[in-house]
C-alpha beads as a LAMMPS data file, in Angstrom:
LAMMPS data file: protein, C-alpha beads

380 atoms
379 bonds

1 atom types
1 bond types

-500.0 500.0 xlo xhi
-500.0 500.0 ylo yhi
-500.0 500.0 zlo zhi

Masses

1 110.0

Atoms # bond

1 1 1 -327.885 -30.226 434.885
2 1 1 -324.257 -29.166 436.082
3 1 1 -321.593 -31.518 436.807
4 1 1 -319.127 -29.414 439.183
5 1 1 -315.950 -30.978 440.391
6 1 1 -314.712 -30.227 443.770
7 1 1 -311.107 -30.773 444.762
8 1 1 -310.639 -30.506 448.523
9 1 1 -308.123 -29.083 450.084
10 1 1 -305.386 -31.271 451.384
11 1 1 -304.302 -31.219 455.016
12 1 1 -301.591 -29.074 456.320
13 1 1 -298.231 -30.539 456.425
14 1 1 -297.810 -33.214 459.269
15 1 1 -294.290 -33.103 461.123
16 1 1 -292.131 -35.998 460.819
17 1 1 -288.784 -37.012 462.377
18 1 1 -286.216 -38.339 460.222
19 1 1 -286.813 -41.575 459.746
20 1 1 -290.392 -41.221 458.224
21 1 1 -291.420 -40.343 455.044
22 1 1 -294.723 -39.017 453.466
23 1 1 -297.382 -40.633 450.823
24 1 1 -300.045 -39.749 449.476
25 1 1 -302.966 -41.647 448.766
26 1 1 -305.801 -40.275 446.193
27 1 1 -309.454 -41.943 447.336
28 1 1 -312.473 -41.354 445.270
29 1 1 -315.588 -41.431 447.688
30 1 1 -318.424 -41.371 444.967
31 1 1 -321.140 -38.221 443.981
32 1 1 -323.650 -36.515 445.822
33 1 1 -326.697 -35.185 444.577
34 1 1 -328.483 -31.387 445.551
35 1 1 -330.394 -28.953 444.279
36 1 1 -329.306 -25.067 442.959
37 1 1 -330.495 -22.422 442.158
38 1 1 -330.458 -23.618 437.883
39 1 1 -331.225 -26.592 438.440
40 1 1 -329.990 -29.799 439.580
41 1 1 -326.140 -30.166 440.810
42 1 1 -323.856 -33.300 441.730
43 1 1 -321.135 -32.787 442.878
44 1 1 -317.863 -35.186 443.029
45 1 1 -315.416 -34.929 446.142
46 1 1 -311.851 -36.511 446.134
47 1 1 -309.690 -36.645 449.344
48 1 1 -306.651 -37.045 449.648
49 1 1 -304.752 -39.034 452.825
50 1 1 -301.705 -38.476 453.891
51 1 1 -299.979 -41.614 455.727
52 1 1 -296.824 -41.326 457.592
53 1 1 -294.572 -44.435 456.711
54 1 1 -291.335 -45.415 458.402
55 1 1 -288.261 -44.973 456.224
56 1 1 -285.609 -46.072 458.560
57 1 1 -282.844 -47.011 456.074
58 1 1 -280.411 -48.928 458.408
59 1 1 -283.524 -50.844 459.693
60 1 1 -284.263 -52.084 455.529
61 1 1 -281.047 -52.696 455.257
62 1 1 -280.839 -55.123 458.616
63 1 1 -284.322 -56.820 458.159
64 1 1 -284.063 -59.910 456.338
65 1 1 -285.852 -61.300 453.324
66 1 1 -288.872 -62.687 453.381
67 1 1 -288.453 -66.795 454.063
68 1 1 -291.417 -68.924 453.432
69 1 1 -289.431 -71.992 454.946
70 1 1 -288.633 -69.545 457.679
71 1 1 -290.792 -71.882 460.581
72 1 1 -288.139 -74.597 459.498
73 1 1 -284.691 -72.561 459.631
74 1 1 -285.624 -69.731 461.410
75 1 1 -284.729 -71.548 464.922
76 1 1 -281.615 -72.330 467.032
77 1 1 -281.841 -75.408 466.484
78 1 1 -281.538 -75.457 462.740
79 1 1 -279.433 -72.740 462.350
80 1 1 -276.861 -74.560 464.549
81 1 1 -277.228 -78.074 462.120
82 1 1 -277.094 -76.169 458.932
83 1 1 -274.453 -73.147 459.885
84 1 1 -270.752 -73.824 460.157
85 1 1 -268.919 -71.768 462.820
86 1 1 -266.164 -69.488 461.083
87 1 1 -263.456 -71.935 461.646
88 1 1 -265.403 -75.283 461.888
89 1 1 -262.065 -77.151 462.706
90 1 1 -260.802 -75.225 465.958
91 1 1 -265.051 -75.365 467.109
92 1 1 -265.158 -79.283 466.819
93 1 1 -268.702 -78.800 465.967
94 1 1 -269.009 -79.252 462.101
95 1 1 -272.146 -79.946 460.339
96 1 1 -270.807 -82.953 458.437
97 1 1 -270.375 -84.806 461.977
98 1 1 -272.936 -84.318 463.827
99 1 1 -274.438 -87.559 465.164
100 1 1 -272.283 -89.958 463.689
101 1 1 -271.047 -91.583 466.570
102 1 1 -269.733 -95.011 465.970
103 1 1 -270.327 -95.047 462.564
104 1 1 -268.522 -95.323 459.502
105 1 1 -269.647 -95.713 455.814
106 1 1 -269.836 -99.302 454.442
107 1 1 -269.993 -100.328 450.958
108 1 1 -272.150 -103.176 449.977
109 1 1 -273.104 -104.140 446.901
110 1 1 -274.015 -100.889 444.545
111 1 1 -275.190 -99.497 447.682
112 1 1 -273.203 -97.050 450.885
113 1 1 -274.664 -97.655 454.118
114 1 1 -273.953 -95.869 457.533
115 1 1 -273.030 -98.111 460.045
116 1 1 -272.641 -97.935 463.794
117 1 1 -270.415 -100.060 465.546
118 1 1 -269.698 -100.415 469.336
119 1 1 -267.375 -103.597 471.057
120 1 1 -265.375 -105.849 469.311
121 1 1 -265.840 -109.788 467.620
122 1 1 -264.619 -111.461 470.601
123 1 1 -267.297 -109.682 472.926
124 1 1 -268.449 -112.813 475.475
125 1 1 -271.751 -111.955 474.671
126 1 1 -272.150 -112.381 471.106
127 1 1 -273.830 -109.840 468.355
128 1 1 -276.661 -107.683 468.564
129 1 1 -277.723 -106.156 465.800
130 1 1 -280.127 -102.873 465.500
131 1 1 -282.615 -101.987 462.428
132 1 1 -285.010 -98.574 463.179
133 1 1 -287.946 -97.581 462.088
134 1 1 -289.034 -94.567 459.885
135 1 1 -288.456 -91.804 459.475
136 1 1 -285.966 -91.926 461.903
137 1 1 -281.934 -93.597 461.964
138 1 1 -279.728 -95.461 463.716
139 1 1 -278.795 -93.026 465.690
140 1 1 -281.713 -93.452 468.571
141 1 1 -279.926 -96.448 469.722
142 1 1 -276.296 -94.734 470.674
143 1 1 -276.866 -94.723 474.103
144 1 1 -278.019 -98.458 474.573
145 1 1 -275.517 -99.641 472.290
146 1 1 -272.876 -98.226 474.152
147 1 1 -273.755 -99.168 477.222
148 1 1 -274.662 -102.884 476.311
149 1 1 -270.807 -103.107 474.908
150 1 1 -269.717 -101.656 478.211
151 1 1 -271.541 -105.076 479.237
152 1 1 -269.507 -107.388 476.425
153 1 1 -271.733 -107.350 473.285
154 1 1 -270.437 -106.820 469.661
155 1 1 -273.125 -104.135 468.701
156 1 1 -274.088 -102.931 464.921
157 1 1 -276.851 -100.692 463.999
158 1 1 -277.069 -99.462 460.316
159 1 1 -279.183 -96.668 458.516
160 1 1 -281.705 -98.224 456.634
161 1 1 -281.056 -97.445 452.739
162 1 1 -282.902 -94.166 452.440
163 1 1 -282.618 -92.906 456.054
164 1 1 -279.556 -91.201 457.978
165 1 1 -276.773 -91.129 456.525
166 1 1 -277.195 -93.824 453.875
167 1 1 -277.662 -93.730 450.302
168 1 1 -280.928 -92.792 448.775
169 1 1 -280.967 -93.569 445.292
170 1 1 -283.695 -91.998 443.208
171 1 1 -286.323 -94.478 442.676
172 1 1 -286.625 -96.398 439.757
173 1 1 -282.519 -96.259 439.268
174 1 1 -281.189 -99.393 440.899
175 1 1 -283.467 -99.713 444.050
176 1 1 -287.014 -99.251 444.419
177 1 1 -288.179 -99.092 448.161
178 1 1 -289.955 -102.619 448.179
179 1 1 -289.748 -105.028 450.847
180 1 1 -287.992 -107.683 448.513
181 1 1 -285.444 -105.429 447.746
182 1 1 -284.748 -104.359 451.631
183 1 1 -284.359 -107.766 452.357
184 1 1 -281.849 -108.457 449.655
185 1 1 -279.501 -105.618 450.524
186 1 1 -279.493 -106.530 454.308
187 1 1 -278.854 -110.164 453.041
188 1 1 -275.752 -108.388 451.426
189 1 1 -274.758 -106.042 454.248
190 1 1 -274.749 -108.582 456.789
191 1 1 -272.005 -110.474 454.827
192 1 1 -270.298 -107.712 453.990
193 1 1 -270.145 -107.319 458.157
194 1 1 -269.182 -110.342 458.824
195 1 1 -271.837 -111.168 461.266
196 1 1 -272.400 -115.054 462.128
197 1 1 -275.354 -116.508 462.730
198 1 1 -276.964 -116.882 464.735
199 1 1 -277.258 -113.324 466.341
200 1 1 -279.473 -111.158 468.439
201 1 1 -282.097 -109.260 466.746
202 1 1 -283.365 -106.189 467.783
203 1 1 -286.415 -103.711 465.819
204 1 1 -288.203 -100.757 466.357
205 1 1 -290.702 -98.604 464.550
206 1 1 -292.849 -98.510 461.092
207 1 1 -292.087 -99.213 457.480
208 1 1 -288.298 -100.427 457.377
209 1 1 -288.613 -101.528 461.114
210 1 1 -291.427 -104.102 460.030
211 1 1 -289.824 -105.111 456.929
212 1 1 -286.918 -106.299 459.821
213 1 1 -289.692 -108.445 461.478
214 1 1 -290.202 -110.045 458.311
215 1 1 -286.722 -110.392 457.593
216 1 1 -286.605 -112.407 461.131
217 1 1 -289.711 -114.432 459.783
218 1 1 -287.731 -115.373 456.469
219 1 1 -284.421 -116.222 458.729
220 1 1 -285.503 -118.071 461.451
221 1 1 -282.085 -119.805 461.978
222 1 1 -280.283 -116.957 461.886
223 1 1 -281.641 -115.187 465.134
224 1 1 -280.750 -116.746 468.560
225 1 1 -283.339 -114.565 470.296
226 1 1 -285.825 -111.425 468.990
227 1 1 -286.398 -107.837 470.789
228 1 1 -289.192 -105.526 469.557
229 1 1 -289.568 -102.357 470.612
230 1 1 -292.814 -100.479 470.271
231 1 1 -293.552 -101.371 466.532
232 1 1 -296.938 -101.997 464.558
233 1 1 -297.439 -105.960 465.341
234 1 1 -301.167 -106.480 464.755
235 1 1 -304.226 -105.538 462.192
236 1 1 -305.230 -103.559 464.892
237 1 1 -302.392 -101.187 465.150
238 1 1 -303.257 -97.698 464.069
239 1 1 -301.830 -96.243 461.313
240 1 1 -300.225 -92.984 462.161
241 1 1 -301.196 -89.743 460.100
242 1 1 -297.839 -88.772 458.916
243 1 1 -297.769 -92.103 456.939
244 1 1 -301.723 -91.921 455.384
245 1 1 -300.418 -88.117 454.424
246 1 1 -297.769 -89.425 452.303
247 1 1 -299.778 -91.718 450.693
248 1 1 -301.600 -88.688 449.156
249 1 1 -301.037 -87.543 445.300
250 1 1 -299.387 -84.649 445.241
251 1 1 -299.769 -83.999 448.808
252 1 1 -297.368 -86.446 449.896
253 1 1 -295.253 -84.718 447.836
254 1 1 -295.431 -81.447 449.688
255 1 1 -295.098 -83.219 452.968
256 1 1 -292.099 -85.126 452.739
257 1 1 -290.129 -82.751 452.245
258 1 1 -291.076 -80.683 455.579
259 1 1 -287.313 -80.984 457.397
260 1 1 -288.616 -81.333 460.756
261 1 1 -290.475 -84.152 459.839
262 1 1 -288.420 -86.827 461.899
263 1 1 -288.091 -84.719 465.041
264 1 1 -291.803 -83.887 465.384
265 1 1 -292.808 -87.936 464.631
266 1 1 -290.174 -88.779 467.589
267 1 1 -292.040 -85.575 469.798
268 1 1 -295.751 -86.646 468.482
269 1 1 -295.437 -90.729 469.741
270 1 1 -293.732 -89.357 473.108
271 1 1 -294.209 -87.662 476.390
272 1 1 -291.314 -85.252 475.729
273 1 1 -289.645 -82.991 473.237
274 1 1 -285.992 -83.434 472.121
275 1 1 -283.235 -81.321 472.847
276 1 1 -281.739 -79.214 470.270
277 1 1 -278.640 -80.981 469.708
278 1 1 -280.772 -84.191 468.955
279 1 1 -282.910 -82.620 467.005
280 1 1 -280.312 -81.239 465.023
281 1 1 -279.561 -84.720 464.356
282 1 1 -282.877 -86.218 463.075
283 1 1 -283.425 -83.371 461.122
284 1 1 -279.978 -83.122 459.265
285 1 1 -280.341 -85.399 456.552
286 1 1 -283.910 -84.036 455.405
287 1 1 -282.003 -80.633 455.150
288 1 1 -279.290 -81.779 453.245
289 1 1 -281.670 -82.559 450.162
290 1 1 -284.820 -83.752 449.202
291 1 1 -283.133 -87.133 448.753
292 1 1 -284.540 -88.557 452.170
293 1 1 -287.696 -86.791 451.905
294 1 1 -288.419 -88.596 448.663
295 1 1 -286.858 -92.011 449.839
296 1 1 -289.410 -92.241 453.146
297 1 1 -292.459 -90.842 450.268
298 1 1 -291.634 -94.516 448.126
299 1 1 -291.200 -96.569 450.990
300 1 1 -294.663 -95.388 452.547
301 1 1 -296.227 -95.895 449.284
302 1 1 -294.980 -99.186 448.634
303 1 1 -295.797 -100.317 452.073
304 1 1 -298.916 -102.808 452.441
305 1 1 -299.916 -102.066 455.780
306 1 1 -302.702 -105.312 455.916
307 1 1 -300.348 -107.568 453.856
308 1 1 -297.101 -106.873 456.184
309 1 1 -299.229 -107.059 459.745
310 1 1 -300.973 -110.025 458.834
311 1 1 -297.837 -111.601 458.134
312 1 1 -296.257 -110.489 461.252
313 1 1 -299.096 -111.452 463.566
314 1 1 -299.377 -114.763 462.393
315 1 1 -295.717 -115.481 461.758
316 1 1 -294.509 -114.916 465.410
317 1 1 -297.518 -117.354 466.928
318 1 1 -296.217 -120.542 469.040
319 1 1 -297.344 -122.551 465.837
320 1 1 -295.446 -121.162 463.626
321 1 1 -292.036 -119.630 466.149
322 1 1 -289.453 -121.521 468.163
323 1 1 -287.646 -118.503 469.901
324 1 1 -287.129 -116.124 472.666
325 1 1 -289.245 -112.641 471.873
326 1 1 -288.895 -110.051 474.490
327 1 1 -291.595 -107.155 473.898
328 1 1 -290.352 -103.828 475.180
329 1 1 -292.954 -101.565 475.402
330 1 1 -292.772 -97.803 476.135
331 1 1 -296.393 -97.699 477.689
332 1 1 -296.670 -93.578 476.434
333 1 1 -296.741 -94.221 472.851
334 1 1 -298.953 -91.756 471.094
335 1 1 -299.206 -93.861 468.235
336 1 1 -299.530 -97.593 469.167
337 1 1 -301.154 -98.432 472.885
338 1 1 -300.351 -100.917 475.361
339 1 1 -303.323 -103.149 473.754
340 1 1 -301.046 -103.918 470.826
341 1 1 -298.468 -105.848 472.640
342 1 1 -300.980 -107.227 474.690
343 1 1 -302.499 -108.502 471.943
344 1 1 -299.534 -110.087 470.212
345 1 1 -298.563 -111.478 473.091
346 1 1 -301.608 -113.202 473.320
347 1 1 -300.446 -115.354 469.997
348 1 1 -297.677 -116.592 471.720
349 1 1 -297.871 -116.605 475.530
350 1 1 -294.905 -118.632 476.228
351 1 1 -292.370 -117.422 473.745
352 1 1 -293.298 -113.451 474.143
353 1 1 -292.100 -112.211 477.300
354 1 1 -293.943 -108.132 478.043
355 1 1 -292.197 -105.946 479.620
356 1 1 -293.509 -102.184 480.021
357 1 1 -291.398 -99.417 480.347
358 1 1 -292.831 -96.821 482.490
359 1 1 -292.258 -93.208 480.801
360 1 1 -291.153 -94.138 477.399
361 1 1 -293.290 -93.189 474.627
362 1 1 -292.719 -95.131 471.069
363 1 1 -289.058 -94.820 471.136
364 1 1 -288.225 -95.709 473.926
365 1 1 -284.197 -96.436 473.236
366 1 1 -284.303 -92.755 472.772
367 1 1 -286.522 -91.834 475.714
368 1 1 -285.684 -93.508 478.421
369 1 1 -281.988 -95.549 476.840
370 1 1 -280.973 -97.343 480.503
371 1 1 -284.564 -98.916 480.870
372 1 1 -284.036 -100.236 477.915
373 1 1 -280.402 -101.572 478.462
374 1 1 -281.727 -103.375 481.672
375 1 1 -284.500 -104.773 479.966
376 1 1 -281.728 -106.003 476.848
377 1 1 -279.025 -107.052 478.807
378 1 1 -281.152 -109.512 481.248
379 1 1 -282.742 -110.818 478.152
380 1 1 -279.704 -111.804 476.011

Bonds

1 1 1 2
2 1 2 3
3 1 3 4
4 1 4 5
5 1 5 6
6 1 6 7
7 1 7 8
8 1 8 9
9 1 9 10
10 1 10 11
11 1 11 12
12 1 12 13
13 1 13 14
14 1 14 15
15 1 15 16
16 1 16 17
17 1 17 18
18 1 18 19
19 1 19 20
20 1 20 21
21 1 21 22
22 1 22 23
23 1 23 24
24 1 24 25
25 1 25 26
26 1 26 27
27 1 27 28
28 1 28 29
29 1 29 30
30 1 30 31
31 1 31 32
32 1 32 33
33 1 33 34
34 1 34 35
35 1 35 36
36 1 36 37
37 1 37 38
38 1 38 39
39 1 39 40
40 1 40 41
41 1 41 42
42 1 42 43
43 1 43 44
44 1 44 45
45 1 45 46
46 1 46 47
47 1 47 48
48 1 48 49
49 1 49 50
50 1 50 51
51 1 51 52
52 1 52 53
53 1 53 54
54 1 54 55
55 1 55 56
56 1 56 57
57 1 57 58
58 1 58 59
59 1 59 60
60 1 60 61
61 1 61 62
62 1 62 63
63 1 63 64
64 1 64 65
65 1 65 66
66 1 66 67
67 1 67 68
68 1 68 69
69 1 69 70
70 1 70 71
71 1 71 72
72 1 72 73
73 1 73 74
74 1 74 75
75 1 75 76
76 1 76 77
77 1 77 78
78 1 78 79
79 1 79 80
80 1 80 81
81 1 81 82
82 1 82 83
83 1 83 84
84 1 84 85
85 1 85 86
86 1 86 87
87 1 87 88
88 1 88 89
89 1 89 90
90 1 90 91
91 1 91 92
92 1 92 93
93 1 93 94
94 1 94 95
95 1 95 96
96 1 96 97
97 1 97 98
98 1 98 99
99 1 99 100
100 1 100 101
101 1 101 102
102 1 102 103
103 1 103 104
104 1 104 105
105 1 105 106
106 1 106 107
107 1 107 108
108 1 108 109
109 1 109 110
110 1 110 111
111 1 111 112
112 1 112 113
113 1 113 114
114 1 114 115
115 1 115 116
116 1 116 117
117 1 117 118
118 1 118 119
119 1 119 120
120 1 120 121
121 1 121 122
122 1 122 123
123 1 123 124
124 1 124 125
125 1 125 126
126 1 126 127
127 1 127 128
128 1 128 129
129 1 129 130
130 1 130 131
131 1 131 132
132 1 132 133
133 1 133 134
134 1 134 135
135 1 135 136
136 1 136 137
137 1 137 138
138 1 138 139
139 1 139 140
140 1 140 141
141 1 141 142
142 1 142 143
143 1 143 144
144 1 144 145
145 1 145 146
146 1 146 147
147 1 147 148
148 1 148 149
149 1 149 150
150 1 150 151
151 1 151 152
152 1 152 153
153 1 153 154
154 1 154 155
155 1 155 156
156 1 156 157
157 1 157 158
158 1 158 159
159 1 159 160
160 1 160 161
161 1 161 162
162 1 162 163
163 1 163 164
164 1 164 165
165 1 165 166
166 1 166 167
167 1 167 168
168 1 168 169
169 1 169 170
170 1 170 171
171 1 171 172
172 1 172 173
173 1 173 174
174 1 174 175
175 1 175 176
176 1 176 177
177 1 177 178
178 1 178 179
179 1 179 180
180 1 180 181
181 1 181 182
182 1 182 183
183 1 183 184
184 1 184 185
185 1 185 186
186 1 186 187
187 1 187 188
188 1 188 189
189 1 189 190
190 1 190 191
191 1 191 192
192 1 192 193
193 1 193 194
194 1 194 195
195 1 195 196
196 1 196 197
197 1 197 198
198 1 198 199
199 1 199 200
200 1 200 201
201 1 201 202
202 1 202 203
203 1 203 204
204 1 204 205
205 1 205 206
206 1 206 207
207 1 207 208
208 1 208 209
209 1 209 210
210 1 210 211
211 1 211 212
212 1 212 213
213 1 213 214
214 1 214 215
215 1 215 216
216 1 216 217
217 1 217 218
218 1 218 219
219 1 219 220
220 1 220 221
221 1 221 222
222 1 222 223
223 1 223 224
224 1 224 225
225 1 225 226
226 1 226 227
227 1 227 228
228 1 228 229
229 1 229 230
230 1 230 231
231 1 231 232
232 1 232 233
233 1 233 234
234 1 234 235
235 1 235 236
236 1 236 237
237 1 237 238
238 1 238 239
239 1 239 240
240 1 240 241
241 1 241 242
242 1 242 243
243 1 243 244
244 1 244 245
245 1 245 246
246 1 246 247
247 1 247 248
248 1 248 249
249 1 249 250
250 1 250 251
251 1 251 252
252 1 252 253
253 1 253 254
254 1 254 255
255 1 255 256
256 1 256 257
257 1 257 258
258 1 258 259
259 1 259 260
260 1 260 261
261 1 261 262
262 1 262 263
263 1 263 264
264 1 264 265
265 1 265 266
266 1 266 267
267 1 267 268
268 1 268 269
269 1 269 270
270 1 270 271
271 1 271 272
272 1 272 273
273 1 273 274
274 1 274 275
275 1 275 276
276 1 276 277
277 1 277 278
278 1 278 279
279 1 279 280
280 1 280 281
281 1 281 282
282 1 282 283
283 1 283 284
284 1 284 285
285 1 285 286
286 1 286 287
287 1 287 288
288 1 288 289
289 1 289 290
290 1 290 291
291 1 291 292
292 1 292 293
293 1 293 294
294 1 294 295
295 1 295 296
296 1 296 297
297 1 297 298
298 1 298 299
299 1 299 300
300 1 300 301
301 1 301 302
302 1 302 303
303 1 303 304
304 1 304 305
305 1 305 306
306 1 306 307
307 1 307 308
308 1 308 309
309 1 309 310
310 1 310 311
311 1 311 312
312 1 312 313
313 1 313 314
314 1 314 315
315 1 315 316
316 1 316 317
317 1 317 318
318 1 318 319
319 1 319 320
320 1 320 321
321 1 321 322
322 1 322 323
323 1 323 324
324 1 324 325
325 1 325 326
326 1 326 327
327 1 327 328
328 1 328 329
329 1 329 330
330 1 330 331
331 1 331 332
332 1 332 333
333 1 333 334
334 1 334 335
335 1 335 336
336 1 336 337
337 1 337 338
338 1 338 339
339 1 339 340
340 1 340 341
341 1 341 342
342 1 342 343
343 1 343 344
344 1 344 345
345 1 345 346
346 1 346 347
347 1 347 348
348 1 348 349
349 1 349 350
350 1 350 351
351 1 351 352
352 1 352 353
353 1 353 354
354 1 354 355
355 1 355 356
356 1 356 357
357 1 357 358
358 1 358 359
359 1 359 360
360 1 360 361
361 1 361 362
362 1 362 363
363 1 363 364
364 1 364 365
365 1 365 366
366 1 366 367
367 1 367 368
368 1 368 369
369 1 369 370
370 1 370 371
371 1 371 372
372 1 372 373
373 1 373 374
374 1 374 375
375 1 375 376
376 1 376 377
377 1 377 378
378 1 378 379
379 1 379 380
């Protein structure tokens, strides 16, 4: 036998402008067997390829890094919340005040809190005051709280510890996401306000927006008359994804810190998409660090979903409350249907008035604000 090796020729040279340049790849394609004239022969045979690859050196030099948060940055819409114009002060546009209308930081206690503020104390038409849901802030309800102090109402709305532009303190190190301890420090905040009882309440949305239900249900004397907004009232209210995804090990981990994770909630539970400046907005504190991400991970986590509804549904019944509940429903909600309110309504017929708002999904101070102040202002 004969091993012969055969080398074949390589292909004449290719033409290539200037911005190309030329590789070559060696590819082994195996051995063939034949027969010769002494015997048997097998023969090896090696190509080589010649590949043409661009080599445009202003284009390397333009092209930018790879960015595996890229779907998160990459967009208008961040760029303009987490880029400062060249001179920030002459384009009235910095980062550090976006979507803090109305507000101002308040110290209370160990703890910072962002608080809007529209009318004055003497208002004729006394206090309302404004608690969101997660993983959202205070500032879905600038439009309705400006308009009802048009109207002659002293209006707060704070950013729940952990959301907006509050604090969020590690957990473990002076506040630990629980219910008790959400309670205490609105206890605290509301002194530190100055706001009399009793007041108008009004609450919206999942987690900290339920622990201001049962707040209400602790403080009955303290609340002249209750609004709720689309928020989980009964057993039956689903539970949306985002929340059993951050109850995951290790997953939640991951997920929670996703910076668009307040804008798409708003855009999954409604019929429309936010604009870019609001956007910018809701997504602003999540970018800043992975301190809010973290904050809304504890909170869901510490949350007992069948514990805190069944407290709710039974603690609002005519048995068990005296006062004036107007239900505000946005009837689009993608997370919590119309059969929600109708069921907690059902617990308390007289005292829960229903009102649907036609085209408003589960925020509906943010999607539709002036059905909302109608539906407020003839209330209180």
């Amino acid at each position: 036998m004969v091993w012969s090796s055969t080398l074949l020729s390589p292909p004449p040279p290719v033409p290539c402008s200037h911005n190309h340049r030329l590789t070559t790849t060696t590819t082994a394609y195996g051995c063939l067997w034949r027969n010769g004239g002494g015997g048997n022969t097998r023969t090896r045979t090696t190509r080589l390829i010649v590949n043409a690859v661009e080599n445009d050196e202003s284009k390397d030099k333009d092209s930018p890094a790879f960015n595996p948060f890229g779907f998160v940055t990459d967009n208008p819409s961040s760029k303009a919340a987490i880029q400062l114009p060249e001179s920030p002060a002459e384009d009235g546009n910095r980062t550090e005040d976006k979507g803090r209308e109305y507000g101002s930081v308040v110290k209370s206690g160990k703890l910072r809190w962002f608080v809007r503020e529209t009318g004055s104390s003497n208002g004729r038409h006394g206090t309302i005051l404004f608690l969101h849901g997660a993983p959202t802030q205070s500032y879905s309800y600038r439009v309705v709280m400006s308009q009802l102090s048009d109207f002659g109402f002293h209006c707060f709305a704070p950013d729940w510890t952990g959301f907006g532009f509050s604090d969020k303190p590690q957990p473990g190190y002076g506040f630990d996401y629980t219910e008790k301890e959400y309670h205490e420090a609105l206890d605290k905040l509301l002194d530190t306000l100055g706001i009399e009882s009793p007041f108008f309440l009004v609450v919206q949305g999942f987690l900290v927006g339920s622990y201001g239900l049962t707040w209400a249900l602790k403080n009955p004397s303290r609340i002249a008359k209750l609004a709720i907004l689309n928020s989980p009232l009964t057993l039956s209210s689903p539970t949306p994804g985002l929340f059993q995804q951050l109850r995951i090990p290790l997953f939640g981990e991951f997920t929670c810190q996703n910076a668009i994770i307040a804008e798409r909630f708003i855009e999954g539970g409604s019929p429309y998409v936010l604009k870019n400046e609001k956007a910018d907005v809701y997504r602003l504190p999540y970018l800043s660090s992975g301190g809010p991400g973290f904050a809304l991970l504890e909170a869901a986590r510490k949350f007992n979903f069948g514990d805190t509804l069944s407290r709710i549904t039974t603690g609002f019944t005519a048995e068990s409350w005296d006062k004036p509940i107007l239900l505000a429903w946005g009837v689009s909600d993608k997370y919590l249907p119309q059969s929600v309110a109708e069921e907690f309504q059902k617990g308390n017929p007289r005292g829960i008035k229903l009102e649907l708002i036609e085209g408003a999904g589960h925020m509906p101070q943010e999607d539709w604000p002036e059905k909302v102040f109608d539906a407020l202002r003839f209330f209180f």
